[in-house]
C-alpha positions in Angstrom: 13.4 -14.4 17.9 10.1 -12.4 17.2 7.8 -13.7 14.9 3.9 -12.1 13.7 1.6 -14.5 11.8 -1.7 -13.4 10.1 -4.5 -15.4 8.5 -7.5 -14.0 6.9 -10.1 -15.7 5.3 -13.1 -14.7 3.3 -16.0 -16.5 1.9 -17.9 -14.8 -0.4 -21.7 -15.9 -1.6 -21.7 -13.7 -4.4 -25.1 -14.6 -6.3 -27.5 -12.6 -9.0 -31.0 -11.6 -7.0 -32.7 -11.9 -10.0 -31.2 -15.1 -11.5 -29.9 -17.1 -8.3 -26.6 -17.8 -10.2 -23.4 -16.6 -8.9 -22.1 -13.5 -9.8 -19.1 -13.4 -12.9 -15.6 -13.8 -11.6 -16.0 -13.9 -8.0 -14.0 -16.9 -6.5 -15.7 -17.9 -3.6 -12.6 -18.4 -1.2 -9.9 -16.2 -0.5 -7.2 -17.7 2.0 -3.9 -14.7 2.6 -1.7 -16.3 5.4 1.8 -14.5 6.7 4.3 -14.5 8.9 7.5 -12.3 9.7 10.0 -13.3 11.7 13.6 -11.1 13.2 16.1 -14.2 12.4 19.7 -13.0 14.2 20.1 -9.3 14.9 18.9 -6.7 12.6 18.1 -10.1 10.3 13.9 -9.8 9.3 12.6 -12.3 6.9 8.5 -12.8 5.9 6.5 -14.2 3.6 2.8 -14.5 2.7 0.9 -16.8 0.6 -2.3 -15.6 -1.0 -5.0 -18.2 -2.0 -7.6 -17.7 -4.2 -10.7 -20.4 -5.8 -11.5 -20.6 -8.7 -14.7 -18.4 -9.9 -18.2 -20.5 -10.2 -18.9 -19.0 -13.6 -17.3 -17.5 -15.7 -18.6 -14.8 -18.8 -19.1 -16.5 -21.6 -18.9 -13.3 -23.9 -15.1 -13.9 -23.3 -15.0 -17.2 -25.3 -16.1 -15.5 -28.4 -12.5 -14.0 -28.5 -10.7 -15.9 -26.2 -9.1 -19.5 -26.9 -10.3 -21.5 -23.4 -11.6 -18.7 -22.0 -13.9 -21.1 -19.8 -10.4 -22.2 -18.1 -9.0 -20.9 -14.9 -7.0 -22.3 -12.3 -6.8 -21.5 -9.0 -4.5 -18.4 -7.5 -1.6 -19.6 -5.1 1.1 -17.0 -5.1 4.0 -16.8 -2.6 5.7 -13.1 -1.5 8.7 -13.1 0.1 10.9 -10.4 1.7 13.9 -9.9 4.0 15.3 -6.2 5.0 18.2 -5.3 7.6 17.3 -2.3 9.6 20.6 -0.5 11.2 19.8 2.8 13.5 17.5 4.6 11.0 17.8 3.0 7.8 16.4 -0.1 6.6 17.3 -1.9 3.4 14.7 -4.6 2.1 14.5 -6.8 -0.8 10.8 -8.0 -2.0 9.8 -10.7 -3.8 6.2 -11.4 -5.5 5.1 -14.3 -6.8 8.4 -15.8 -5.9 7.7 -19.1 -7.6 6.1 -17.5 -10.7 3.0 -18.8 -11.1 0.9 -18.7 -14.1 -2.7 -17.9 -13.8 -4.8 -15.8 -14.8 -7.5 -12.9 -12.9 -9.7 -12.9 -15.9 -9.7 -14.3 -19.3 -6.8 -13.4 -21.3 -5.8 -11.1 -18.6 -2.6 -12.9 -16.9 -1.5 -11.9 -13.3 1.8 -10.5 -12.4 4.8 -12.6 -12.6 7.8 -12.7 -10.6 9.0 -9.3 -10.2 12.3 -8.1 -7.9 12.0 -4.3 -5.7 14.6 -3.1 -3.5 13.6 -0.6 -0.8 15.6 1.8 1.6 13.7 3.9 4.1 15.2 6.3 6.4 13.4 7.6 9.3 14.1 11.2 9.4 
């Protein structure tokens, strides 16, 4: 068995110069972790798992048009993927936001839901 693992983090201290308040929509903490792994044979199978914080502040503009615009939850999506590679051709099937999470990356603006690709690549 092979297997990769990644983690990344980031910490961003996003904050107005000339206010000292934090900038609009920037989440302070962004966690991705993933791992891919060859199971049996020409077997791969990975996944990755993206977190992301809730923003500090929020425009309030939005709430002028938006019901609860004020409300956000945090980001914790899960991608999965398997593929078979045999001599030159590989066949993969993706999966994002496997579990199909609700949330939203701005106000009334909601992220992408579960959504199905199937790949084939051949190496000429």
């Amino acid at each position: 068995q092979d297997w990769r693992t990644s983690i990344g983090y980031t910490f961003l201290d996003a904050d107005d110069l000339t206010t000292d308040e934090p900038l609009a929509f920037r989440s302070a903490h962004l966690l991705v972790v993933g791992a891919d792994a060859r199971i049996y044979g020409p077997l791969q199978l990975g996944a990755d798992f993206r977190y992301i914080s809730v923003p500090e502040r929020l425009d309030t503009d939005f709430s002028r048009f938006v019901k609860d615009a004020d409300r956000l939850v945090e980001t914790l999506v899960l991608d999965l993927r398997a593929s078979v590679e045999v001599s030159r051709l590989r066949i993969s099937v993706i999966v994002n936001n496997a579990t199909e999470y609700y949330y939203l990356e701005r106000p009334a603006l909601l992220g992408a839901p579960r959504r199905g690709t199937v790949q084939l690549q051949y190496e000429f």
